[in-house]
N, C-alpha and C positions, 0 to 999 in steps of 0.2 A: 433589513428584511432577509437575512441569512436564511438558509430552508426555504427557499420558495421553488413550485417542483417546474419540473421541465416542461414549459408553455406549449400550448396546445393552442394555434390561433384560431379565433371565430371565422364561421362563412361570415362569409360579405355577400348580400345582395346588391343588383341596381335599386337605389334609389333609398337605401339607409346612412343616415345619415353618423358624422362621426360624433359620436356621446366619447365620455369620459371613459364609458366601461369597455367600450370598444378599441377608443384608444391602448387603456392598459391592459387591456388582453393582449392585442394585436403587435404594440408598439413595446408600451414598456416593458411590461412582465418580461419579455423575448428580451430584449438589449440589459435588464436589471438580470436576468441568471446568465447569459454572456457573458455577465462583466463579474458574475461571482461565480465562479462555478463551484460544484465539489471539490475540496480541494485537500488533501490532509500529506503534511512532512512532518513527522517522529524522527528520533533517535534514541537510540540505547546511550544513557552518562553513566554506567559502571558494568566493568568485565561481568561474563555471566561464562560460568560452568559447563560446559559441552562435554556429554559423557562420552567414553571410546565406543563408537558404534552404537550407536544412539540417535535418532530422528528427535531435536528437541526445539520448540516453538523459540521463536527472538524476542526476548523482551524487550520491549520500546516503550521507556519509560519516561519519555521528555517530547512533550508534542511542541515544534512549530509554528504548525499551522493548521489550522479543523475547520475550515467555514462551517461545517454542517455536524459538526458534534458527534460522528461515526468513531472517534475512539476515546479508551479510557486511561491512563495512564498507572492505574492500580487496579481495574476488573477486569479479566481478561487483555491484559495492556499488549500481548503479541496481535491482537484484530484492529482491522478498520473494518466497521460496518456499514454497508447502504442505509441509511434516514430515508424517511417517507418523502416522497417526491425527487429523489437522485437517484432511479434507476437508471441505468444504462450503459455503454461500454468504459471501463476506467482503464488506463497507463499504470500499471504496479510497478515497480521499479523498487526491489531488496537489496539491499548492500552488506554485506556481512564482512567482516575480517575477523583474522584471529592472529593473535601471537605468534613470536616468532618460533616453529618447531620443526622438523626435518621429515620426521617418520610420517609415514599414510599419506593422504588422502583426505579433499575437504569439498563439502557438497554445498549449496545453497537451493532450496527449494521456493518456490512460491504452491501453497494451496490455495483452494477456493472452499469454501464450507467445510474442510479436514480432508480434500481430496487434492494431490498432488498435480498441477496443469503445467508446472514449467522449472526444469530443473537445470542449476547451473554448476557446474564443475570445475575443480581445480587438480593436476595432478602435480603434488609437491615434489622439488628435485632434491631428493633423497642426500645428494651430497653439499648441501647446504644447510646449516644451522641460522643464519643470522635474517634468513628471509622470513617475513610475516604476512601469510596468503590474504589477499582480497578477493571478494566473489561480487560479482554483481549479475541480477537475472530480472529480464522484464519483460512484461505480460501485457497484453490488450487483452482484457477478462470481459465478459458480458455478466454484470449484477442488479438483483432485482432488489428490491427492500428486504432487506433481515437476513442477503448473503453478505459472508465476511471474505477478506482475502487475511493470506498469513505468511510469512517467511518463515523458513526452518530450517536449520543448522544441524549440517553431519559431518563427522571427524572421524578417524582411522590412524591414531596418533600413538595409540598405545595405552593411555591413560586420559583421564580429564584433560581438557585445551581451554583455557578461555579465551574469551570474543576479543576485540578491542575495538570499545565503544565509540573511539573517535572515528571507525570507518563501518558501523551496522547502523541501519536504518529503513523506513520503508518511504514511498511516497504512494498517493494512492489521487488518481488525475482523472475527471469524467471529462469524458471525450465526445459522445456521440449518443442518442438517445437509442 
């Protein structure tokens, strides 16, 4: 029963008696999306192109885990979207790396519907070549159905940078209604 939305318990009066449908309002419904929550971990499985100075979405192109089918791994494959019945607050957590480069400067963003809410930074030590920056930035988001979250990569390297997909990734965790 993947997709079942955030339970809503019935009143109770004195003197109703427990049916079946009260039970699984009350009882099950509640301890069945407990025990599933939303839940979605992607990753990027191949380098992607980071222009110099450049705001560019992370592809996540290998899903994990989706209980609730919020992403696509080929349309629009940088979003996880809220599904009918999982509104409410999620844990985003982006991971981005990039190869090893010396020059600039490297960002990791998280958005919420194409709008910037939590931005994480790296400032590269210039006298090092053999280092490869990791960024990691996480968010307690409030979403409603049909808001996406996003990670986005920015570099400051001089020319194209790519990713390195064994350390980019999203997770996207409902917390709280």
């Amino acid at each position: 029963m993947p997709g079942l939305p955030v339970p809503t318990p019935a009143s109770i009066a004195p003197g109703n008696y427990i049916t079946a449908a009260l039970w699984n309002a009350n009882v099950y419904n509640g301890l069945y999306f407990l025990l599933n929550l939303p839940l979605f971990s992607g990753y990027q499985s191949a380098a992607q192109s980071i222009a110099n100075g450049s705001v560019t979405a992370i592809a996540i192109d290998t899903t994990i885990v989706d209980t609730y089918g919020g992403h696509s791994n080929t349309v629009n494959n940088s979003r996880y979207t809220v599904q009918t019945g999982a509104a409410g607050w999620y844990q985003v957590t982006c991971s981005l790396g990039f190869v090893a480069n010396a020059s600039g400067s490297r960002a990791l963003e998280i958005h919420k519907n194409g709008t910037v809410i939590k931005l994480g930074y790296d400032g590269t030590d210039d006298s090092r070549t053999d280092i490869a920056a990791a960024l990691q930035c996480t968010a307690i988001v409030q979403l409603a159905v049909g808001d996406y979250v996003e990670g986005f990569a920015y570099q400051t390297s001089g020319g194209a940078l790519a990713t390195n997909p064994n350390a980019t990734g999203m997770t996207a965790i409902w917390k709280h209604s």
